[in-house]
C-alpha positions in Angstrom: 14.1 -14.4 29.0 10.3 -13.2 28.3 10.7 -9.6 27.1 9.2 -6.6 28.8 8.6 -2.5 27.7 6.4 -1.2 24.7 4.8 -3.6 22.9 6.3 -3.6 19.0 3.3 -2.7 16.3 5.3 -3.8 13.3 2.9 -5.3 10.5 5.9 -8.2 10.2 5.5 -9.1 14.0 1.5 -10.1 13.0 1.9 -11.2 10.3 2.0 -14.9 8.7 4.3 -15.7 5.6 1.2 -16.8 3.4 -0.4 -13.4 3.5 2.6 -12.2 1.8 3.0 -14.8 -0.8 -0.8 -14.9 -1.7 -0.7 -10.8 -1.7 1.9 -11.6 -4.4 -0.1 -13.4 -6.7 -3.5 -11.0 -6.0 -1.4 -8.3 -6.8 -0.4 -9.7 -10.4 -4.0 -11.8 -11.0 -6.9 -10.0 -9.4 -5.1 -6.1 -8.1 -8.4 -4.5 -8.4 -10.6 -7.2 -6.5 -12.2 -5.3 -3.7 -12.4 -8.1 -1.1 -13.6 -7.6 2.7 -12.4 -9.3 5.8 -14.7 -10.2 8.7 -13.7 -11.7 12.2 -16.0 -14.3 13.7 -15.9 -15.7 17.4 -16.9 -19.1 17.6 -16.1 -18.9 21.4 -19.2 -18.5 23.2 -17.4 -15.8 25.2 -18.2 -12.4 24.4 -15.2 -10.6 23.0 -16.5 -7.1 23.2 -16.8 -7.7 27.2 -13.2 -8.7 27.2 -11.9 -6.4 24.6 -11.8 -2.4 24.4 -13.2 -1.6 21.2 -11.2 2.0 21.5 -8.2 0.3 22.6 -8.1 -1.9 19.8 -9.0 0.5 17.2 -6.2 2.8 18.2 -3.9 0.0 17.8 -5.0 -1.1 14.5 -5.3 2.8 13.6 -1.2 3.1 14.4 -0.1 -0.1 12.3 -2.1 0.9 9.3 -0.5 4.5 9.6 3.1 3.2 9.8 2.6 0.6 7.2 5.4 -1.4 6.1 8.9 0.1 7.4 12.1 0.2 5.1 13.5 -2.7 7.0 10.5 -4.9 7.0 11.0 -4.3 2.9 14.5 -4.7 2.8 14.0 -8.5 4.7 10.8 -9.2 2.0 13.6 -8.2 -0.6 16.6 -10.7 0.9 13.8 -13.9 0.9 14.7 -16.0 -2.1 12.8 -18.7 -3.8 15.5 -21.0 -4.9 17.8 -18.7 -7.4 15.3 -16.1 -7.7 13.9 -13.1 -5.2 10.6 -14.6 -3.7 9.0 -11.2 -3.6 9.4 -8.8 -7.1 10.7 -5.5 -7.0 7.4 -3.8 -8.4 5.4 -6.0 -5.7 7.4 -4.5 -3.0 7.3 -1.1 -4.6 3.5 -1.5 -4.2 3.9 -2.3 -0.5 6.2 0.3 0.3 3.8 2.8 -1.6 0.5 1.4 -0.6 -2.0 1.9 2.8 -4.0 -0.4 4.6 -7.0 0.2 4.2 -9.5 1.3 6.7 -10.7 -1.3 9.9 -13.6 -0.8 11.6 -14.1 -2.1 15.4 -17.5 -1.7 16.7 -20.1 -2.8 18.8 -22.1 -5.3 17.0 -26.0 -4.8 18.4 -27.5 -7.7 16.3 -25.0 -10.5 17.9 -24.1 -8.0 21.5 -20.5 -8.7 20.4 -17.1 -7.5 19.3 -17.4 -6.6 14.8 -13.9 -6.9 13.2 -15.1 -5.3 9.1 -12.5 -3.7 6.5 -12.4 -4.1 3.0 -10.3 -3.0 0.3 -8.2 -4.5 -2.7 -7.2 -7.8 -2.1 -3.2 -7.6 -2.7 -3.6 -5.2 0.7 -6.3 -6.0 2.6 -5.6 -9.5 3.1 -2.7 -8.6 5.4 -5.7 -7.5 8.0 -6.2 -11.0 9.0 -3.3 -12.0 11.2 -2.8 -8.7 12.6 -6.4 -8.1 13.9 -6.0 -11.7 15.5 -3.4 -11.5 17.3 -4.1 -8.0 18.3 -7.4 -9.2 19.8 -5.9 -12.0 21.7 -3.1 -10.0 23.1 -5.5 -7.4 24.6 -7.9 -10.5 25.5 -5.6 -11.5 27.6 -4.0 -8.6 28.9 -7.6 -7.8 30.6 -8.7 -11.2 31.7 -5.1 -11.7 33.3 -6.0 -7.9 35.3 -9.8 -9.0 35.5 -9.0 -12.1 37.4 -5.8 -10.6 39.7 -3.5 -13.1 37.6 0.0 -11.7 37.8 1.5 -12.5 33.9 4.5 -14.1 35.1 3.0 -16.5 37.1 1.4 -17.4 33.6 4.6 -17.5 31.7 6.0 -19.9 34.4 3.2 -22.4 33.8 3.4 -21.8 30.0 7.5 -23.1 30.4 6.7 -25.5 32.4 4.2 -27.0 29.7 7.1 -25.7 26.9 9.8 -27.9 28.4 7.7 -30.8 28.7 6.7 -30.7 24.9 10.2 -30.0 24.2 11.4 -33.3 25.7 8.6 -35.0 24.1 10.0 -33.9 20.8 13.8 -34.9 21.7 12.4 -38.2 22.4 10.7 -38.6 19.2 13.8 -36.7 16.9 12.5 -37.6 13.7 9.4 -35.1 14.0 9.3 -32.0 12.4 7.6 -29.1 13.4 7.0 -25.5 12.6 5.4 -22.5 14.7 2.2 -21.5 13.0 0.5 -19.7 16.4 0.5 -16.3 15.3 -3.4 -15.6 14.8 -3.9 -17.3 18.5 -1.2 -16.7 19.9 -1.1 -15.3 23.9 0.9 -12.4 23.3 3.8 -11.6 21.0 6.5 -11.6 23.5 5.6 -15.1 24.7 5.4 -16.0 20.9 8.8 -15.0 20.7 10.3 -16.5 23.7 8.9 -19.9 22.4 10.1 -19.4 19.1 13.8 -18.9 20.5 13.1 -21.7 22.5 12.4 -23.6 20.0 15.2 -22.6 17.4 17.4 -23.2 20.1 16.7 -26.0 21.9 15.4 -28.6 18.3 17.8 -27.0 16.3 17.5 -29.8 13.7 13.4 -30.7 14.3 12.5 -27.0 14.6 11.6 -26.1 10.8 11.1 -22.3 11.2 8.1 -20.2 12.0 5.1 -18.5 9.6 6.0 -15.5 11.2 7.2 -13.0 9.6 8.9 -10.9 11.9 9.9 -13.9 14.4 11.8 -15.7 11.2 13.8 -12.7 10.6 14.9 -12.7 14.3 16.0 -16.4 14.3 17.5 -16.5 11.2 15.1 -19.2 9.3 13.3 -18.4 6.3 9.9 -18.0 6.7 7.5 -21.0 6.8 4.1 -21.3 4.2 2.4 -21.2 1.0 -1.2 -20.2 1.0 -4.5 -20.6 2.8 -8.3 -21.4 2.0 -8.6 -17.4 1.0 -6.8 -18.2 -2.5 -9.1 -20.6 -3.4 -12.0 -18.8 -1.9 -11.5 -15.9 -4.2 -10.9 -17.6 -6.8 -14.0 -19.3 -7.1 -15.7 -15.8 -6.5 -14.2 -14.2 -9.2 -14.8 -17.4 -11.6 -18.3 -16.7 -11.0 -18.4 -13.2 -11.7 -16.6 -13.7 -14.8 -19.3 -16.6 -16.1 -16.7 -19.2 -15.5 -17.3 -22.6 -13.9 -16.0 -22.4 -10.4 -15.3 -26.1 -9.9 -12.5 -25.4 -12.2 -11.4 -22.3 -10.6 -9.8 -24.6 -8.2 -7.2 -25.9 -10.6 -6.6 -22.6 -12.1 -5.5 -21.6 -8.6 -3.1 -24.7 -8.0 -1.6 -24.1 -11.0 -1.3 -20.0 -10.9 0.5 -20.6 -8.2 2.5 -23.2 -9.3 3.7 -21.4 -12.1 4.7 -18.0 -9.8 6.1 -20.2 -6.7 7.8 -23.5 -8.1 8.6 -26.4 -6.1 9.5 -24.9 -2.9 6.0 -23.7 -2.0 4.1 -26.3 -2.9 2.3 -27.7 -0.2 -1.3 -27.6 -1.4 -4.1 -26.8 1.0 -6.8 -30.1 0.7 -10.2 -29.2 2.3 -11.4 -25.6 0.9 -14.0 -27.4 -1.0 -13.7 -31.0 0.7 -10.8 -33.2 0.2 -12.3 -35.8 -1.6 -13.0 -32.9 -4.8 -9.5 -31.9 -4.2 -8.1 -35.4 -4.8 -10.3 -35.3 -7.6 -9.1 -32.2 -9.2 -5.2 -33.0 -7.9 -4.3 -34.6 -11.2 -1.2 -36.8 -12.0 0.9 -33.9 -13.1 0.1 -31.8 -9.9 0.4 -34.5 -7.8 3.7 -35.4 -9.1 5.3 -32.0 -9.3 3.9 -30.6 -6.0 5.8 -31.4 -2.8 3.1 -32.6 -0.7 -0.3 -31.4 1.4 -1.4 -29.7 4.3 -4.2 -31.0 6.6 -6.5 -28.6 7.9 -9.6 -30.4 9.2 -11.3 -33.7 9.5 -9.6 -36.6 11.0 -5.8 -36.5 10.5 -5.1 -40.4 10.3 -8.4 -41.1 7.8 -6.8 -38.0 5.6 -3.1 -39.2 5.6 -4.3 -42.8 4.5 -6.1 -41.6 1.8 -3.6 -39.5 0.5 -1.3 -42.5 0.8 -3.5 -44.3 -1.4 -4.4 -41.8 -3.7 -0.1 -41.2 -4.5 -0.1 -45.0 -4.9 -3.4 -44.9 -7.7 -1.0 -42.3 -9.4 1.6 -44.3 -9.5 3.9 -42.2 -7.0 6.3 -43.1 -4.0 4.2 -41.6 -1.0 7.6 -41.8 0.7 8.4 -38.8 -2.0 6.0 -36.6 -0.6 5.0 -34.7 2.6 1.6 -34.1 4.5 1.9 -31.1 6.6 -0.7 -31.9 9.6 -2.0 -28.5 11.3 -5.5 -28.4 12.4 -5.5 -27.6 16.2 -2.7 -30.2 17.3 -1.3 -30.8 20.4 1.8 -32.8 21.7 -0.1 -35.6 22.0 -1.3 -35.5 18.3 1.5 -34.9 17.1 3.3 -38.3 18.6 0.2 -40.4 17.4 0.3 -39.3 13.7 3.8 -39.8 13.8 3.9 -43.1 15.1 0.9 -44.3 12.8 2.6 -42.8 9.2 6.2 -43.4 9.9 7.7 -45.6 7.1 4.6 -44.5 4.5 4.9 -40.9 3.9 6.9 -38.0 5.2 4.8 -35.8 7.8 5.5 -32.5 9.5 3.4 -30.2 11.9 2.2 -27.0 11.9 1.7 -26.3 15.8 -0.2 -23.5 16.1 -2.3 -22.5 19.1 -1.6 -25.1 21.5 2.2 -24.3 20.9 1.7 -20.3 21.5 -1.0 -20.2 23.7 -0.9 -23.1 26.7 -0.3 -21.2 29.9 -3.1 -22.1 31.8 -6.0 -19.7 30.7 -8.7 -21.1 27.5 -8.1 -20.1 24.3 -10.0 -17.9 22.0 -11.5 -19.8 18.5 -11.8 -16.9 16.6 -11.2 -16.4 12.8 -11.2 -13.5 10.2 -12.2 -14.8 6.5 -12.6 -13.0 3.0 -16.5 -12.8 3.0 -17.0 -11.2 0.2 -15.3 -10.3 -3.3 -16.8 -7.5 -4.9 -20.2 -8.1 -3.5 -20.0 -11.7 -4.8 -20.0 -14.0 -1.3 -17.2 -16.2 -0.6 -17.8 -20.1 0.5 -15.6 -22.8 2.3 -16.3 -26.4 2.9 -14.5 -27.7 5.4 -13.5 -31.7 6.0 -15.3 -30.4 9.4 -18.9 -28.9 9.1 -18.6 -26.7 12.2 -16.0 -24.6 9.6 -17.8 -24.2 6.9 -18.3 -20.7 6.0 -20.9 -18.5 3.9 -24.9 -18.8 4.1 -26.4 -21.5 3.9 -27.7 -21.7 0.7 -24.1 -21.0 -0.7 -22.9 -23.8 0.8 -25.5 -26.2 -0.2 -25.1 -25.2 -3.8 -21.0 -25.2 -3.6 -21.8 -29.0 -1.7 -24.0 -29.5 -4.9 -21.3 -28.1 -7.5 -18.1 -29.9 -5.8 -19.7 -33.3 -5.2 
């Protein structure tokens, strides 16, 4: 049953597993990087037609004044990384103590849409990403559904409908795995949990867990990820305000976090600078300690066969490691990259907004990125132009220095 009454504001409840693990490592590397968050739309819908900038500033306003509760500690404290706490006891100290800082929604006159700015030291303000997402879409949606006289549950019915039929899919194809990464897009965080619970109950065994947070804790699965393009990002940032040579920042990165996570969170992220430099820089001992990848961008099949034959070059059983596939999948994707690795490498799939967000209405393609780190302007180059990210002259010279 799809829950109804006041809508819960816990950080946890926005919030993706990876901004917790890479706040981690910020907070012991890089604590007093200042490092500022914007949102962009690529939709070509206006957002500050379909959003109340007051309305979402109060709500943003009220989960930066309740911060992190005791509980939402006390569940960071129970996570373990094998025989050790995943989160320290000083790191969680900090969280407890700490603030979010400051968000500013306004009207932006230049672009006649909806600006999403805050900035502030990295191990804190990174947490701003998930939860300003999802915040937007839930109030996105809220108003379009009223806007066009849509009753909500007449959505929710269509969104089961389209639920059960991928759940059958996946019952007919048992060995996929998949794990809820919708948060940032999802439609609302009460359908986000009814799909979640859905999906924990009904693929107990092909149902890996969720990034959430908050949605983990109530299903009882650890929480699913490692880190995102932001790690890099600011890495590469803060190699070049040191005098250091950011192509190598990279590495320092993968093996940073290595050396704080282990094993069990390592699932490298391919495409922040193009996957063909990351194969490059994925040596023989990262490639044979590390897990396996995740797949963000590009074309899914072309990227699974050349890390097949890139594990082979090194000498390794591909069939020893995992590609997590999770840029914009649907049901159909899913099946098709399944069918075409099966008895090559291990897969699984992050399902993200076409899991969370299917009931009928289009979806918003918005993002919130680091930008900046102290003044010093972040890049990303994607294995898909259209999500490439920093001016354009920054992105020609980081296509120049990771060629």
């Amino acid at each position: 049953m799809i829950e109804h009454g006041p809508y819960k504001q816990e950080i946890t409840n926005n919030l993706d597993f990876y901004k917790a693990t890479m706040s981690q490592l910020a907070y012991e590397k890089a604590p007093e990087a200042v490092v500022e968050f914007k949102l962009t739309n690529r939709n070509a819908d206006n957002l500050a037609e379909a959003v109340n900038i007051s309305e979402l500033q109060d709500r943003l306003n009220c989960i930066q004044e309740k911060n992190f509760s005791d509980d939402e500690i006390k569940y960071l404290a129970s996570l373990d990384n094998s025989t050790t706490p995943m989160f320290n006891a000083d790191y969680l100290s900090y969280l407890k103590n700490g603030q979010l800082p400051n968000v500013s929604v306004e009207y932006d006159h230049s672009t006649n849409d909806l600006s999403v700015k805050t900035n502030g030291r990295w191990p804190m303000v990174s947490f701003w990403e998930t939860v300003v997402m999802s915040e937007i879409n839930e109030l996105y949606f809220e108003r379009l559904a009223r806007e066009q006289n849509i009753d909500v549950m007449d959505l929710y019915n269509m969104g089961l409908k389209k639920l059960n039929a991928k759940i059958q899919t996946l019952k007919q194809n048992p060995d996929i795995k998949i794990a809820d990464f919708g948060t940032r897009r999802r439609f609302s965080y009460r359908w986000h949990k009814f799909v979640v619970e859905a999906l924990a109950q009904e693929l107990p065994e092909q149902f890996m867990g969720s990034s959430n947070i908050g949605l983990s804790k109530i299903i009882g699965k650890k929480p699913i990820g490692t880190f995102a393009h932001e790690m890099p990002m600011v890495y590469a940032a803060l190699a070049e305000q040191n005098g250091q040579d950011i192509k190598e920042s990279h590495g320092k990165m993968l093996d940073d976090w290595y050396e704080k996570y282990g094993q069990n969170l390592s699932i490298a992220l391919t495409d922040t600078f193009g996957s063909d430099f990351f194969f490059n820089d994925f040596n023989y001992d990262r490639a044979k300690n590390w897990n396996g990848l995740r797949q963000d961008s590009g074309d899914p099949i072309q990227f699974g066969e050349q890390a097949v034959k890139y594990y082979q070059t090194q000498n390794i059983d591909p069939k020893s490691k995992i590609i997590v596939f999770s840029d914009g999948l649907n049901i159909d994707d899913i099946v098709n990259i399944n069918n075409h690795f099966k008895g090559q490498i291990k897969t699984a799939y992050g399902w993200g907004t076409s899991l969370t967000n299917d009931l009928g209405l289009p979806a918003l393609n918005i993002v919130m990125k680091a930008v900046k780190v102290n003044d010093t302007e972040t890049v990303k180059l994607s294995d898909s132009p259209g999500k490439h990210s920093g001016s354009s002259e920054n992105v020609k010279r980081y296509q120049n220095v990771f060629a």
